[in-house]
N, CA, C and O of each residue as an XYZ file, in Angstrom:
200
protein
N      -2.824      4.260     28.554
C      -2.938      3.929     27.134
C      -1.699      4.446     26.408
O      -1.213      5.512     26.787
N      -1.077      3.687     25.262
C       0.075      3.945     24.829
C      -0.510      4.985     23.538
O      -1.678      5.206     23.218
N       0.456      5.390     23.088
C       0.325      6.755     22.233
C       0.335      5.785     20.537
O       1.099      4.882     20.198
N      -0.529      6.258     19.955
C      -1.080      5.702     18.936
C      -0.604      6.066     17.483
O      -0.965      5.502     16.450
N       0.424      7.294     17.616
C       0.619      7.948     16.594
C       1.537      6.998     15.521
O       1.351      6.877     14.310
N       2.473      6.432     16.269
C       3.391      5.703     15.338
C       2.707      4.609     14.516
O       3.231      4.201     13.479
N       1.727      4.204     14.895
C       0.714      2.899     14.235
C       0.219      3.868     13.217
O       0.317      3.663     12.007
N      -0.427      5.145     13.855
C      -1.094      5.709     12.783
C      -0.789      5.850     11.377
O      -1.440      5.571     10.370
N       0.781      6.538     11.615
C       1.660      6.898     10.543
C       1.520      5.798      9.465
O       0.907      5.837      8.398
N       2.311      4.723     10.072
C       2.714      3.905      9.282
C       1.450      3.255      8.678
O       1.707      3.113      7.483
N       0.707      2.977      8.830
C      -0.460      2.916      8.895
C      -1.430      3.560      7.697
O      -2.345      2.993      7.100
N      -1.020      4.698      7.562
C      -1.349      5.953      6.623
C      -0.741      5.265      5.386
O      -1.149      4.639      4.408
N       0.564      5.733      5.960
C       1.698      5.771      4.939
C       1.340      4.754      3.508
O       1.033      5.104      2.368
N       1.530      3.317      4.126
C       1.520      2.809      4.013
C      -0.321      2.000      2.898
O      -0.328      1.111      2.046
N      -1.253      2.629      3.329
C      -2.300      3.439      2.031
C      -1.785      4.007      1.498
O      -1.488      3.427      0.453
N      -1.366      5.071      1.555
C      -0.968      6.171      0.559
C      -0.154      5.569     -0.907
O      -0.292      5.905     -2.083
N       0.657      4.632     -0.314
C       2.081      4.113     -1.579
C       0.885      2.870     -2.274
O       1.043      2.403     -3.402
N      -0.159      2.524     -1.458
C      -0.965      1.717     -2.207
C      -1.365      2.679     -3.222
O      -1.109      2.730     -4.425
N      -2.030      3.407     -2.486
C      -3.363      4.260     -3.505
C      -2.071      5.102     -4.725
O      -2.651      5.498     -5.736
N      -0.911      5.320     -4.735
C       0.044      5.350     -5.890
C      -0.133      4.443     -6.468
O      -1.069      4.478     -7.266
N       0.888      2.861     -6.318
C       0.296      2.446     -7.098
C      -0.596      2.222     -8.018
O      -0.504      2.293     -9.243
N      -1.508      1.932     -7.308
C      -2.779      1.902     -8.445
C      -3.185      2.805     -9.408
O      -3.916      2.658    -10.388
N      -2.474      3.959     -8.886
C      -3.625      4.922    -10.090
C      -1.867      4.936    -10.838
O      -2.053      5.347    -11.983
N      -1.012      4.786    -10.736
C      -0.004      4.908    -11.637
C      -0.111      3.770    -12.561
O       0.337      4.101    -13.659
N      -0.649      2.223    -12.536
C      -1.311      0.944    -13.067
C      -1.959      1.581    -14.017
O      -1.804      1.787    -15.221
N      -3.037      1.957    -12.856
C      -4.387      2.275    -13.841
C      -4.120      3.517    -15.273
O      -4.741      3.719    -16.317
N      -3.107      4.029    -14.763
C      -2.835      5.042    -16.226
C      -2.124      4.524    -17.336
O      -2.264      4.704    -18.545
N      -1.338      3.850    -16.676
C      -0.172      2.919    -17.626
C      -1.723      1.958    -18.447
O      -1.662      1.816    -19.668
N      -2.742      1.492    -17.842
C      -3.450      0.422    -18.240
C      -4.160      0.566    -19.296
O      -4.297     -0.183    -20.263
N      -4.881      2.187    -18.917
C      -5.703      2.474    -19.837
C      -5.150      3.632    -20.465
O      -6.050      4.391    -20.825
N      -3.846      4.105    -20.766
C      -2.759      4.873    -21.454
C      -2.666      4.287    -22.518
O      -3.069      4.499    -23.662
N      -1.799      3.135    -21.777
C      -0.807      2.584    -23.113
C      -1.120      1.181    -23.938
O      -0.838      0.789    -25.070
N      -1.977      0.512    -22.606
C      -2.171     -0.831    -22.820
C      -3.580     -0.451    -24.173
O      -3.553     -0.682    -25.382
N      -4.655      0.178    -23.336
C      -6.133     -0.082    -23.675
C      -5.587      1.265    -24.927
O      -5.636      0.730    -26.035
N      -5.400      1.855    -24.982
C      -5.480      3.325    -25.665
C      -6.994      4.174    -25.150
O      -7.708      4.372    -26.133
N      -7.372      4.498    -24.342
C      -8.432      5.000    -23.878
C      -8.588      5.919    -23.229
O      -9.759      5.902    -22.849
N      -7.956      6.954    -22.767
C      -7.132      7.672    -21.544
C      -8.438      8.923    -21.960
O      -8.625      9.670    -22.920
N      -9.284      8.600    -20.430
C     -10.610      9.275    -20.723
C     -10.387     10.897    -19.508
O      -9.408     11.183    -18.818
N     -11.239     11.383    -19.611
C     -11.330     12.897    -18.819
C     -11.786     12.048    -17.333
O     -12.835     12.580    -16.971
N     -11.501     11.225    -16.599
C     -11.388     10.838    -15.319
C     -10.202     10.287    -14.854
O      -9.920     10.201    -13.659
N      -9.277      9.792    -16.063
C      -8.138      9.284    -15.817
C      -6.876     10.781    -15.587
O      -5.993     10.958    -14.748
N      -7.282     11.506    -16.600
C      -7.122     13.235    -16.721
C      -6.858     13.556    -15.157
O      -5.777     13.949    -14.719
N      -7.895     13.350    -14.468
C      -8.245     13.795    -13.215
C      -7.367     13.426    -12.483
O      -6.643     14.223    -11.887
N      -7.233     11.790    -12.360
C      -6.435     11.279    -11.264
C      -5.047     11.280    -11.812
O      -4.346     10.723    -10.967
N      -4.252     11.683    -12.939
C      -3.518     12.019    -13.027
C      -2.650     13.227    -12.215
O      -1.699     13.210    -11.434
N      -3.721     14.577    -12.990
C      -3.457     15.875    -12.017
C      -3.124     15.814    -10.733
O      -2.106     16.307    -10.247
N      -4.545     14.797     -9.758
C      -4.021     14.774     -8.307
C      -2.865     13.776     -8.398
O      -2.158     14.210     -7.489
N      -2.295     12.862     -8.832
C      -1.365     11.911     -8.453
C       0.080     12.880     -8.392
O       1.066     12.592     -7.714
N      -0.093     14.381     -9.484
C       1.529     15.189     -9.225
C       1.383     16.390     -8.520
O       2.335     17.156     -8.371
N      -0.360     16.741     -7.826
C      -0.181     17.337     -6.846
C      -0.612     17.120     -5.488
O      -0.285     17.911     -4.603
């Protein structure tokens, strides 16, 4: 069996720059667009800069 790690990575990775996206959208969305920027958006902010 061949070694799986390099699929994994990229694989990962490659979620990860999704799941950025989106919550960087989703802040811009309901930031600037909606004006609404509630204590859950708060949240995923914090984790998105740590």
């Amino acid at each position: 069996m061949e070694d799986l790690r390099p699929l994994s990575y990229i694989i990962i990775s490659l979620l990860y720059i999704l799941a950025m996206i989106t919550i960087v959208m989703r802040i811009w969305v309901r930031g600037y667009s909606m004006k609404s920027f509630g204590w859950d958006d708060w949240a995923m902010a914090s984790l998105l800069v740590s």
